[in-house]
MARLUM-235811 format. One record per atom (N, C-alpha, C): atom name; residue number from 1; x, y, z. Coordinates in Angstrom, 2 decimals. Layout:
<pts>
CA/NUM/X/Y/Z
...
</pts>
This chain:
<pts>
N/1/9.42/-65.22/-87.50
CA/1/8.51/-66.03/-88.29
C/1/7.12/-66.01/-87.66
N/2/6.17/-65.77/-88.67
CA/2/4.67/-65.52/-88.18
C/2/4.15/-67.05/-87.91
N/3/3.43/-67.55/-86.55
CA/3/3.35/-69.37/-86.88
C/3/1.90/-69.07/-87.65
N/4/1.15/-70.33/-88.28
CA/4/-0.01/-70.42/-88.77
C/4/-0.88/-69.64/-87.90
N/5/-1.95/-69.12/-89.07
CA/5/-2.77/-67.71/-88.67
C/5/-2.37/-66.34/-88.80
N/6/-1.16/-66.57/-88.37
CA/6/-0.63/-64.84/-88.04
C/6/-0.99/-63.68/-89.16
N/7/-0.83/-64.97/-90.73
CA/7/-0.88/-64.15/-92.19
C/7/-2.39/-64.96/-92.56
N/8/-2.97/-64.45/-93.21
CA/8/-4.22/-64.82/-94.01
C/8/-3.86/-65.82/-94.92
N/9/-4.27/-67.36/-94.78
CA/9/-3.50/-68.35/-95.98
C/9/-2.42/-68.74/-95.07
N/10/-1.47/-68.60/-94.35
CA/10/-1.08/-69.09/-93.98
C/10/-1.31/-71.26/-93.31
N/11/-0.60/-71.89/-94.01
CA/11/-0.66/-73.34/-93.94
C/11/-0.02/-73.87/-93.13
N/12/0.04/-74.79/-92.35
CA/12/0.76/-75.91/-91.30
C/12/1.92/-76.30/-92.21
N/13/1.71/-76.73/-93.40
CA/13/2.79/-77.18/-93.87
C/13/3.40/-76.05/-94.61
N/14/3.23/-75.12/-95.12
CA/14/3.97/-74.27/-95.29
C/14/4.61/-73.35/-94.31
N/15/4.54/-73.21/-92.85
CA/15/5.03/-72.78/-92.05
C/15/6.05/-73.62/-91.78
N/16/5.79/-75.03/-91.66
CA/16/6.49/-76.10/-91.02
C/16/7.58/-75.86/-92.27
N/17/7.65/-75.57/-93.86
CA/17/8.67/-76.16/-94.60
C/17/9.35/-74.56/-94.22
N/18/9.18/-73.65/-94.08
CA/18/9.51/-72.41/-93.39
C/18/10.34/-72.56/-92.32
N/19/10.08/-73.02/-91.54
CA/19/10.60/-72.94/-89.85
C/19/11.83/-74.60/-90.23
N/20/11.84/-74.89/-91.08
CA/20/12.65/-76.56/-91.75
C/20/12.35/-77.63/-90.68
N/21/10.56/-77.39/-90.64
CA/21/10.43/-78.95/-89.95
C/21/10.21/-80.09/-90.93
N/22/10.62/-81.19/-90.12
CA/22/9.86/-82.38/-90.97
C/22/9.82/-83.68/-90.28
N/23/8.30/-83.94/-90.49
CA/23/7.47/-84.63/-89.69
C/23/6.68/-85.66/-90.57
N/24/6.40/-87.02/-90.31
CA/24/5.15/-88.15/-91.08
C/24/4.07/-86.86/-91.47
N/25/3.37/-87.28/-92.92
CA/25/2.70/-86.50/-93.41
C/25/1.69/-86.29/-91.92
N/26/1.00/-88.10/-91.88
CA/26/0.27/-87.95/-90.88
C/26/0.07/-86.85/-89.75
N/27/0.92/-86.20/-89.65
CA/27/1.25/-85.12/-88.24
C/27/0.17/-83.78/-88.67
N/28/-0.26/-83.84/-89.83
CA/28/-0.84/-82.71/-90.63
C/28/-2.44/-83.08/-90.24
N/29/-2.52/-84.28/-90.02
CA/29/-3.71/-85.04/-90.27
C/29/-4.90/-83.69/-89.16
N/30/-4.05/-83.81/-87.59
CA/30/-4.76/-83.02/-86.77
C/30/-5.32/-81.91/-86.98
N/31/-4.84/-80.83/-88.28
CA/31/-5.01/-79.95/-88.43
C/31/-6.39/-79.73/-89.27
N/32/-6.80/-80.93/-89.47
CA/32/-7.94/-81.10/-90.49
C/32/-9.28/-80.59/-90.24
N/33/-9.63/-79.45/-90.46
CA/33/-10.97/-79.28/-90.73
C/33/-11.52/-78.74/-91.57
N/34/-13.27/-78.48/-91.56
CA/34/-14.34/-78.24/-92.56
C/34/-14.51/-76.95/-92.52
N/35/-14.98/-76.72/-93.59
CA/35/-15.76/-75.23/-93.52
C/35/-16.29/-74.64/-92.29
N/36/-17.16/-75.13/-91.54
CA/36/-17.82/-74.95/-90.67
C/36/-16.88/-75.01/-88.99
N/37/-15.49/-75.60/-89.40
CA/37/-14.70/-75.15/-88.23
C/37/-14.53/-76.84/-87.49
N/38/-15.81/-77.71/-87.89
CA/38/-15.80/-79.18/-86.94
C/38/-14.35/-80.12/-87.86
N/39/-14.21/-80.74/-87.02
CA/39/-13.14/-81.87/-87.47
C/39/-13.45/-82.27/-89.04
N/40/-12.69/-82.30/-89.77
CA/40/-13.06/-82.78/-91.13
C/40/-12.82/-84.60/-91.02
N/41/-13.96/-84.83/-91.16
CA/41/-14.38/-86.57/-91.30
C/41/-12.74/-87.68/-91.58
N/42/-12.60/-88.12/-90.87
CA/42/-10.73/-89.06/-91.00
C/42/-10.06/-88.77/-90.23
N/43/-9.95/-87.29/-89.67
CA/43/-9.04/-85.92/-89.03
C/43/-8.90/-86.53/-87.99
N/44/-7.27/-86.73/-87.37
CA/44/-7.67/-87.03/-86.19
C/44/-7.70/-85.65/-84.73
N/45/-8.02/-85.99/-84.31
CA/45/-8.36/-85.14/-82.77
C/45/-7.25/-84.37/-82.24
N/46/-7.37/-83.17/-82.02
CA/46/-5.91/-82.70/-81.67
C/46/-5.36/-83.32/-80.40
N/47/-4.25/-83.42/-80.15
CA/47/-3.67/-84.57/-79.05
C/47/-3.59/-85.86/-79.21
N/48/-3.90/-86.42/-79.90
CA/48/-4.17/-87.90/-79.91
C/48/-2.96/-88.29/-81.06
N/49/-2.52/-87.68/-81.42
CA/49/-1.08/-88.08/-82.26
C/49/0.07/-88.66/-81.10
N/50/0.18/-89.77/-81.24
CA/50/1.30/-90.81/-80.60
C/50/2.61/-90.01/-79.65
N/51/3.12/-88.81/-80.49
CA/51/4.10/-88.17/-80.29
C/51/3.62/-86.58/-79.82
N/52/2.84/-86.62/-79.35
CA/52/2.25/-84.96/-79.04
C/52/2.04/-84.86/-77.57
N/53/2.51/-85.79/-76.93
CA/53/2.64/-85.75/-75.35
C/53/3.30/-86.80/-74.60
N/54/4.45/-86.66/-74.11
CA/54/5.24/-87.68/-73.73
C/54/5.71/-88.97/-74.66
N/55/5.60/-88.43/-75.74
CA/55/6.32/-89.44/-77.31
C/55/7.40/-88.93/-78.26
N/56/7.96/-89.35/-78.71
CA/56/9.09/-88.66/-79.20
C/56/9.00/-87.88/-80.26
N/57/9.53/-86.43/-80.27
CA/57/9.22/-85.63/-81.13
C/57/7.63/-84.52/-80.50
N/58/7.47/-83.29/-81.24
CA/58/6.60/-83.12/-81.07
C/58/5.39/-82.80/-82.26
N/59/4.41/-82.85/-82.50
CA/59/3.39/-82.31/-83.53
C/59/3.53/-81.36/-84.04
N/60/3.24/-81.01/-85.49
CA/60/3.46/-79.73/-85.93
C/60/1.87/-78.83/-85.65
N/61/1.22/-79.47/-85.34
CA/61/-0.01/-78.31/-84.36
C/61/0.56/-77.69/-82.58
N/62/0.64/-78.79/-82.39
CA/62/1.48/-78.46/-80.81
C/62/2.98/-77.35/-81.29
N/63/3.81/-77.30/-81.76
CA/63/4.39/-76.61/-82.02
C/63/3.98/-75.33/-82.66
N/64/2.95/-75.37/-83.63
CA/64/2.65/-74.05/-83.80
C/64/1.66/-73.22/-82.90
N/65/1.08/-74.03/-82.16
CA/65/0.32/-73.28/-81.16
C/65/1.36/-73.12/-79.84
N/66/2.03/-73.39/-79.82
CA/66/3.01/-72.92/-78.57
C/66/4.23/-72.06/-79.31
N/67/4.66/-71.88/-80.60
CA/67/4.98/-70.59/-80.93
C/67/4.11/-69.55/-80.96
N/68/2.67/-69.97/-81.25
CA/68/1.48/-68.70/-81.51
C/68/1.42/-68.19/-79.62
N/69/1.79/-68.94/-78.65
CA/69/1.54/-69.11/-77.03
C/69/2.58/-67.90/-77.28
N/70/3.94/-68.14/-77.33
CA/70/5.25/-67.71/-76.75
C/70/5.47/-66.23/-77.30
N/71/4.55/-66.02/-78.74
CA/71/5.44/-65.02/-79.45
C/71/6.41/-65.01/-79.91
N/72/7.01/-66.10/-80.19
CA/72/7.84/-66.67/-80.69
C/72/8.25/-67.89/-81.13
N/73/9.43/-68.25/-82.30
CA/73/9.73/-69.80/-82.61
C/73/10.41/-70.63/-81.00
N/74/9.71/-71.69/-80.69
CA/74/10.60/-72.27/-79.63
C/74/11.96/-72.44/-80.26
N/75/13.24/-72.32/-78.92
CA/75/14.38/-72.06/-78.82
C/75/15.01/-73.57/-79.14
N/76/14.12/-74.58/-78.37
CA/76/14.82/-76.10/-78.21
C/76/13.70/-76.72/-78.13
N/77/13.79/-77.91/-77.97
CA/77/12.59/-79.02/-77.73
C/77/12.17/-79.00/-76.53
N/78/10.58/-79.63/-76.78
CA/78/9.95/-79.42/-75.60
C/78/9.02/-80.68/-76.17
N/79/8.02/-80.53/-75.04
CA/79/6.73/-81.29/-75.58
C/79/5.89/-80.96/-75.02
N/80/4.24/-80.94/-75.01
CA/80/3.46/-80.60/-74.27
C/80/3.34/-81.29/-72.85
N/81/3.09/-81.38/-72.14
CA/81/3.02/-82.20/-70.74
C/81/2.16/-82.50/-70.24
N/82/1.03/-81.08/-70.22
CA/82/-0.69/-80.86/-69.80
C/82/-1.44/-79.95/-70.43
N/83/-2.40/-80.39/-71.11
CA/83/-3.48/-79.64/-71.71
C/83/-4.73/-79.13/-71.41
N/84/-5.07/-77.76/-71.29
CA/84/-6.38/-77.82/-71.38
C/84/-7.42/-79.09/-71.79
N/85/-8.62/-78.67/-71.45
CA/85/-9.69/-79.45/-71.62
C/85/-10.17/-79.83/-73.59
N/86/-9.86/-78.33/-73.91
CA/86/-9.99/-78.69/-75.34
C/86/-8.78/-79.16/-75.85
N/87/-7.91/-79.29/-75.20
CA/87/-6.77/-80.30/-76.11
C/87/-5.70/-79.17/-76.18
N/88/-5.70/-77.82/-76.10
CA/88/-4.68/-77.04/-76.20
C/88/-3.92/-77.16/-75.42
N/89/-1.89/-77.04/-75.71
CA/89/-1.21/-76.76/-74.71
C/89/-1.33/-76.06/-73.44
N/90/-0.91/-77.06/-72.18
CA/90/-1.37/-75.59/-70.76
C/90/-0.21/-75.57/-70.23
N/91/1.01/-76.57/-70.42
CA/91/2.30/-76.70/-69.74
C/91/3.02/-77.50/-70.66
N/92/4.54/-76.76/-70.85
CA/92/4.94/-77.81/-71.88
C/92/6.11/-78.21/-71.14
N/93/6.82/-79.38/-71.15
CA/93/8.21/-79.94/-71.05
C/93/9.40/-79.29/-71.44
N/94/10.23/-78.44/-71.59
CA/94/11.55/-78.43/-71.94
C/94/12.59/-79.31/-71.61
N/95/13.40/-79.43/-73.04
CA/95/14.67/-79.99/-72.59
C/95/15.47/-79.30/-71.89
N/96/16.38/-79.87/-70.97
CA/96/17.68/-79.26/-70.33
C/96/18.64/-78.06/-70.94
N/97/18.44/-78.36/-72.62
CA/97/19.53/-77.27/-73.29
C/97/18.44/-77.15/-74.07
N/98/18.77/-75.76/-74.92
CA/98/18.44/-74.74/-75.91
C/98/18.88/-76.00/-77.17
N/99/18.58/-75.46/-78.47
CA/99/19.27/-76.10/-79.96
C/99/20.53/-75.87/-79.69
N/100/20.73/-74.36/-79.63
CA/100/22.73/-74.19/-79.61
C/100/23.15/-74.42/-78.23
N/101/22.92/-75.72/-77.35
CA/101/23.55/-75.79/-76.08
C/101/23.50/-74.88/-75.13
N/102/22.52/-73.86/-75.19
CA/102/22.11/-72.70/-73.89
C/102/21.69/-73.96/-72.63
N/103/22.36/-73.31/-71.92
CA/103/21.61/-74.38/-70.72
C/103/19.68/-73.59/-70.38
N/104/18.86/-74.57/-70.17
CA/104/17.62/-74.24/-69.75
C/104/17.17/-74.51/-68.29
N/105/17.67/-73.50/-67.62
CA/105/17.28/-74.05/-66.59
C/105/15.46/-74.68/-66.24
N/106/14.51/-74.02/-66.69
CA/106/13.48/-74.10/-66.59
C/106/12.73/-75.23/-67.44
N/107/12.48/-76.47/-66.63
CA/107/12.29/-77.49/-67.17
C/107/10.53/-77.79/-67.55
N/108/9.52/-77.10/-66.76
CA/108/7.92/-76.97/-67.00
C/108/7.79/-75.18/-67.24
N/109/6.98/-75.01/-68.28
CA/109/6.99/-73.88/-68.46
C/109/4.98/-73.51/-69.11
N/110/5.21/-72.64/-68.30
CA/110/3.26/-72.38/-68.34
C/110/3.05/-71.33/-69.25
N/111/2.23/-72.06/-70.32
CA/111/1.93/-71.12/-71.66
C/111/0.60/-71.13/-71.91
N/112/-0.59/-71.51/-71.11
CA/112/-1.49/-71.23/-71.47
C/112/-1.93/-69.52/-70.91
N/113/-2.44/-69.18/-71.71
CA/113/-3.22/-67.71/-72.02
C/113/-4.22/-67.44/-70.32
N/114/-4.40/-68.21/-70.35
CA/114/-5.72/-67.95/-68.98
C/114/-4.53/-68.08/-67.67
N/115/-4.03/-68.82/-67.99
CA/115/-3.25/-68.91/-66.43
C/115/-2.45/-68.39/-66.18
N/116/-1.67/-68.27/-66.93
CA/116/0.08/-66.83/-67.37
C/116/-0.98/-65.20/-66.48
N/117/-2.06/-65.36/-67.67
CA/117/-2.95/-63.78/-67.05
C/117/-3.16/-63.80/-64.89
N/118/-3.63/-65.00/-65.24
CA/118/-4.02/-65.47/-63.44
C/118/-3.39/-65.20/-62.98
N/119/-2.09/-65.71/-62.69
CA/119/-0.95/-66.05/-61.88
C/119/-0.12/-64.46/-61.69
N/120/0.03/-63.68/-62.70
CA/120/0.36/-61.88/-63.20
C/120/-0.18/-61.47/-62.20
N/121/-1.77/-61.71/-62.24
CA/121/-2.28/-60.77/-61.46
C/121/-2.36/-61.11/-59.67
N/122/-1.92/-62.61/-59.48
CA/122/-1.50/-62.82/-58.35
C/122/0.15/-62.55/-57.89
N/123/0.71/-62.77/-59.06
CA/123/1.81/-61.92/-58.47
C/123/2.14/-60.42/-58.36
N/124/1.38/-59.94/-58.82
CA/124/0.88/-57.80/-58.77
C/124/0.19/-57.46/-57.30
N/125/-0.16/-58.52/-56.81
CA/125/-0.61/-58.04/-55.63
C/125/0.42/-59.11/-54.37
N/126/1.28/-59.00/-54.81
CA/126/2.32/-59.74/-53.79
C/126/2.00/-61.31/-53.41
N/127/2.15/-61.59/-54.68
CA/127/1.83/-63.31/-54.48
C/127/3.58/-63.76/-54.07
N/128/4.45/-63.37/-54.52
CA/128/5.62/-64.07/-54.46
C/128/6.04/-63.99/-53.00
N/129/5.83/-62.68/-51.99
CA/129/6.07/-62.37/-50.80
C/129/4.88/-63.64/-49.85
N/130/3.67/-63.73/-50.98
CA/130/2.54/-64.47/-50.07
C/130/2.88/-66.22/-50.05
N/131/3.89/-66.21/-51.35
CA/131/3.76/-67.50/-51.33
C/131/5.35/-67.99/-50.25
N/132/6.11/-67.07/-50.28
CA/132/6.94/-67.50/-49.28
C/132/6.74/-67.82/-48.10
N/133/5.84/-66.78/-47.42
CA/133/5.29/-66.68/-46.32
C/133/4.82/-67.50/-45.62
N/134/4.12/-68.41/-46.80
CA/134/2.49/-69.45/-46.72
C/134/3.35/-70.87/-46.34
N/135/4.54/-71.07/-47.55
CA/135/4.80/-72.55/-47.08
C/135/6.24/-72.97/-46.22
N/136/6.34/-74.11/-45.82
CA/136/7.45/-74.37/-45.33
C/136/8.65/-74.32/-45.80
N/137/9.67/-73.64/-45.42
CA/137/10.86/-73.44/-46.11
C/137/11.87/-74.93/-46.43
N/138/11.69/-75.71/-45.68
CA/138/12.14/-77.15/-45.49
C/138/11.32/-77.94/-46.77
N/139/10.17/-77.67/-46.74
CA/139/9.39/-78.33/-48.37
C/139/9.85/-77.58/-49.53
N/140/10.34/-76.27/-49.50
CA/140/10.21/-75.82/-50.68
C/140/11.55/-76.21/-51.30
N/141/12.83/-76.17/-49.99
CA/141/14.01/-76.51/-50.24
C/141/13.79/-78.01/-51.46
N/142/13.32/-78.79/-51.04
CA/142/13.28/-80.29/-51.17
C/142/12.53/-80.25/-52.54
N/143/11.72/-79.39/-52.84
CA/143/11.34/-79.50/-53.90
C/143/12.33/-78.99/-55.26
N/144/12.86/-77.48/-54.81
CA/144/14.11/-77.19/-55.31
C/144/14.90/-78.14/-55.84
N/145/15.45/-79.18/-55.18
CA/145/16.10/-80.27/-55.07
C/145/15.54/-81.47/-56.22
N/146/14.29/-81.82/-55.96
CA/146/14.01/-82.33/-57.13
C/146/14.00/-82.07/-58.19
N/147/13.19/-80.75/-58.18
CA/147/13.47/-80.16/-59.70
C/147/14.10/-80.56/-60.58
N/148/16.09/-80.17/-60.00
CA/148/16.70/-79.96/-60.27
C/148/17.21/-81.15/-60.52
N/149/16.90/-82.02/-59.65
CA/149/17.27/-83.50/-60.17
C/149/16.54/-84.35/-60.66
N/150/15.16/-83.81/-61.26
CA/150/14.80/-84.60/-62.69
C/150/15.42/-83.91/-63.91
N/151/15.31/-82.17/-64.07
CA/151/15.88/-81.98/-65.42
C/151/17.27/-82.16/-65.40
N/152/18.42/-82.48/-64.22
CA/152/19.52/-82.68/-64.68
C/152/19.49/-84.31/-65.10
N/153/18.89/-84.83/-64.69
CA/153/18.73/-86.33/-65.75
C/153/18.75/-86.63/-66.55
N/154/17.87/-85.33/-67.21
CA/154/17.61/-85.67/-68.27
C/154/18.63/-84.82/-69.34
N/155/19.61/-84.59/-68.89
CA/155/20.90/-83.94/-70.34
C/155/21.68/-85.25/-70.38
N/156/22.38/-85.11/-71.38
CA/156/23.10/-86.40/-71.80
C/156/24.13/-86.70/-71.06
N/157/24.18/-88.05/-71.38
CA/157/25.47/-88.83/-70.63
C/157/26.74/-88.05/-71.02
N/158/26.71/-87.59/-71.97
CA/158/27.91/-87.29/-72.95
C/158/28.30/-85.91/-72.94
N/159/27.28/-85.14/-71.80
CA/159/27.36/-83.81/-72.23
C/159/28.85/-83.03/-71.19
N/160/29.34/-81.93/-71.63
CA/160/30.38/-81.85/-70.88
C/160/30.68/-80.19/-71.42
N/161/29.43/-79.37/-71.52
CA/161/29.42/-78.00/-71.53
C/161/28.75/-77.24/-70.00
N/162/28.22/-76.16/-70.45
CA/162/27.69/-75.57/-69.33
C/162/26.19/-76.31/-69.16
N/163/25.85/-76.29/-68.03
CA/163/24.48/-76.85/-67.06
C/163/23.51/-76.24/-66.98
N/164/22.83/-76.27/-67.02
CA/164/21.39/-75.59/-66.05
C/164/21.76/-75.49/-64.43
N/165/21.38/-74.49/-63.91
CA/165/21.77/-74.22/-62.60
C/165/20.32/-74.05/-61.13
N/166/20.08/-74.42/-60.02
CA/166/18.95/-73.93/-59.47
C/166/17.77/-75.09/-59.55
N/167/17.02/-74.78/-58.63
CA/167/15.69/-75.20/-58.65
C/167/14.67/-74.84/-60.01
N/168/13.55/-74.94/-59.33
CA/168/12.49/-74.76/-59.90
C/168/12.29/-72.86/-60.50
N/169/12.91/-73.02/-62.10
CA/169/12.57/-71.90/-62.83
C/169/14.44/-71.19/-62.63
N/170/15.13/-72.40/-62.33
CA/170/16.51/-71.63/-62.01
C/170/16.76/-70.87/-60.45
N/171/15.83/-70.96/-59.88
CA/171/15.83/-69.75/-58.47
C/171/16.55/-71.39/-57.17
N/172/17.48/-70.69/-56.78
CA/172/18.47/-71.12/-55.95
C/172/17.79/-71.64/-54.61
N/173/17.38/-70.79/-53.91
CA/173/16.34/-70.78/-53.16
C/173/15.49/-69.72/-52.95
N/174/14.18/-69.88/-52.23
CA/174/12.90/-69.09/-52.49
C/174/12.15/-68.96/-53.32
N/175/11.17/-68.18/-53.56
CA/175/10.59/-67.76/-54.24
C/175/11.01/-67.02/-55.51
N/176/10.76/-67.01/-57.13
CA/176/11.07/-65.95/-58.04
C/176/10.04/-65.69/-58.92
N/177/9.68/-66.99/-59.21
CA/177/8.43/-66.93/-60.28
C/177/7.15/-67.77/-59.74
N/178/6.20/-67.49/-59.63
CA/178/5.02/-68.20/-59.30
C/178/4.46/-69.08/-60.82
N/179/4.86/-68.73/-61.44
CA/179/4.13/-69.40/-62.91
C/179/5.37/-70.66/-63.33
N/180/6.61/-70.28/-62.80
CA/180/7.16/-71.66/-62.76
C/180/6.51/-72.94/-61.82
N/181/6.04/-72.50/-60.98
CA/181/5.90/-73.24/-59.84
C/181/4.68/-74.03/-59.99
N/182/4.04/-73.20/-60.43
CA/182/2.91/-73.40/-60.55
C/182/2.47/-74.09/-62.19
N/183/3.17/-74.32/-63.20
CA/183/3.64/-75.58/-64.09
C/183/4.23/-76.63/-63.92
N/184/5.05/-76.64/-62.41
CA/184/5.32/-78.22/-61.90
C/184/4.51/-78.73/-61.31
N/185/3.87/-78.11/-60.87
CA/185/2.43/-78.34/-60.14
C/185/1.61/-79.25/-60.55
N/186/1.05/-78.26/-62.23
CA/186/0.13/-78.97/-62.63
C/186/0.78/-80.20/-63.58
N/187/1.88/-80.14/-63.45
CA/187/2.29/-81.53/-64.59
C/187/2.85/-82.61/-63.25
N/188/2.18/-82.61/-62.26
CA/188/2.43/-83.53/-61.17
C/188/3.62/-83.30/-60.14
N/189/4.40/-82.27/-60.06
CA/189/5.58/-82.06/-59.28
C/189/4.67/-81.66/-57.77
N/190/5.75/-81.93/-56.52
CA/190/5.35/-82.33/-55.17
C/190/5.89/-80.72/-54.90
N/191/5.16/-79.57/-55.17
CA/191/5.84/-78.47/-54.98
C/191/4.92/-77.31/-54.37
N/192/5.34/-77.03/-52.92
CA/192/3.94/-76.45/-52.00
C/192/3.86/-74.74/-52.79
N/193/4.61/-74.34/-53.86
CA/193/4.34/-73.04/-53.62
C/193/3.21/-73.10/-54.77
N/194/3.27/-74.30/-56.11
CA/194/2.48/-74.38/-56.63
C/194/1.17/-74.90/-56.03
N/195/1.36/-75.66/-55.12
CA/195/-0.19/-75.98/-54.41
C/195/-0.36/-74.72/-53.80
N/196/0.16/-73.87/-53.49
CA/196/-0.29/-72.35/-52.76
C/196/-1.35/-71.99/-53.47
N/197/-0.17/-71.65/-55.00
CA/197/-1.20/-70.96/-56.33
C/197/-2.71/-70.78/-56.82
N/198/-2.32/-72.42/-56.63
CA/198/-3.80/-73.02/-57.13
C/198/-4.76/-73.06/-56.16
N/199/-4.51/-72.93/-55.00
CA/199/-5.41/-72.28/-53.67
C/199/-5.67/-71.15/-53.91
N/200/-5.36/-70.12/-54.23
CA/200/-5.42/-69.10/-54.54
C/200/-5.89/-68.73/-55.93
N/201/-6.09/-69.50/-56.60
CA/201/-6.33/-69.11/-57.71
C/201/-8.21/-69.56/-58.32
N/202/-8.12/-70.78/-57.26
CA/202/-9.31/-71.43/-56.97
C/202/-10.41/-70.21/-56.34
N/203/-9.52/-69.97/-54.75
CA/203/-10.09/-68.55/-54.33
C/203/-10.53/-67.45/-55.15
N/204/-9.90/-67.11/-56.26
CA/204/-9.82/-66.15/-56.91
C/204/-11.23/-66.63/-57.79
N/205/-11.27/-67.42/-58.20
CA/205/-12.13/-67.60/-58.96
C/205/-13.77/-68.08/-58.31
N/206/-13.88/-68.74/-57.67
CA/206/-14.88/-68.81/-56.61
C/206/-16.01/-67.33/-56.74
N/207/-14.68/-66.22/-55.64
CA/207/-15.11/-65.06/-55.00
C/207/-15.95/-64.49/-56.99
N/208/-15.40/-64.64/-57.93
CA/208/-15.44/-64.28/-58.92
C/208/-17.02/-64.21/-59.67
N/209/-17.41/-65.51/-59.05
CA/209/-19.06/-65.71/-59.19
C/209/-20.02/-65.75/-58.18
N/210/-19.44/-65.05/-56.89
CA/210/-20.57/-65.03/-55.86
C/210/-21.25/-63.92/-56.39
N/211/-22.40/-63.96/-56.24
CA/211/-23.48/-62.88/-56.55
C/211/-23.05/-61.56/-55.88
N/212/-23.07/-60.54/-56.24
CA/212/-23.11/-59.09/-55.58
C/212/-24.55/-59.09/-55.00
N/213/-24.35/-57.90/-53.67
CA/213/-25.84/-57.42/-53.32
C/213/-25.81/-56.20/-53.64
</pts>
């Protein structure tokens, strides 16, 4: 399924009756604009819908811009967690399971466009070897540990199939993915390989605008 944009004409609510969402009209409201591209006058602000970040359910803008993120329809629920500055998804929430009960291990997952690219190109030059290296194996354990024991919290009382398994991004111990790590990070998790990242990524960007001679 193409999300809004993909086709010319393509509508929020005709994608949404497509994909069989259904949501308060209101949820449409965000999507509102003018000719000229500015908010259409009433419209409210993208993000500012009750349920589009840590509220129940998610927006049908937040959802189609994090299928337009993924390349795909999301698998299970999520929600956004942290946004860019303009209001776009930068980290979203997953639930513990998939729709059909897949376990998920990966509970923060980093979909913004600028940072997915960042983080690639820090791991192409041996970020995952750098980030092991860099922090304490005793912190990273512990963070592992949390991870794992906020998203197992959060599956049901009732549940009594297969689990999510692992730390942070599923990895047992060590290092696997830097872009997991680095989405617990920014949605507040106590996790040194993501504070590595963002040292590094800071670096990266810095060196990026010093003047050449």
């Amino acid at each position: 399924m193409t999300a809004p944009g993909g086709i010319r004409g393509t509508s929020f609510r005709a994608w949404a009756d497509e994909a069989g969402l259904t949501e308060p009209q209101e949820a449409l409201a965000g999507a509102g604009r003018s000719r000229s591209g500015a908010p259409s006058r009433g419209a409210r602000e993208l993000g500012t819908e009750p349920w589009a970040a840590g509220g129940d359910g998610v927006s049908l803008r937040d959802w189609a811009e994090v299928a337009d993120l993924l390349g795909r329809q999301p698998q299970g629920r999520f929600r956004v967690w942290v946004r860019n500055p303009d209001g776009s998804p930068r980290v979203i929430r997953n639930d513990p399971l998939l729709a059909d009960g897949t376990p998920m291990p990966t509970r923060y997952w980093l979909v913004a466009v600028a940072d997915c690219l960042a983080v690639s190109r820090l791991e192409s030059r041996g970020g995952v070897r750098g980030a092991e290296a860099a922090v304490d194996g005793a912190a990273l354990e512990r963070a592992h540990a949390h991870y794992a024991a906020e998203r197992d919290a959060a599956l049901p009382a009732d549940h009594v199939g297969p689990r999510p398994a692992g730390g942070v991004g599923g990895t047992r111990r060590g290092v696997k993915c830097l872009h997991a790590h680095y989405a617990w990070y920014l949605a507040g998790g106590d996790d040194p390989v993501g504070e590595w990242v963002a040292a590094q990524l800071a670096a990266d960007s810095t060196a990026s605008t010093q003047p050449t001679s």
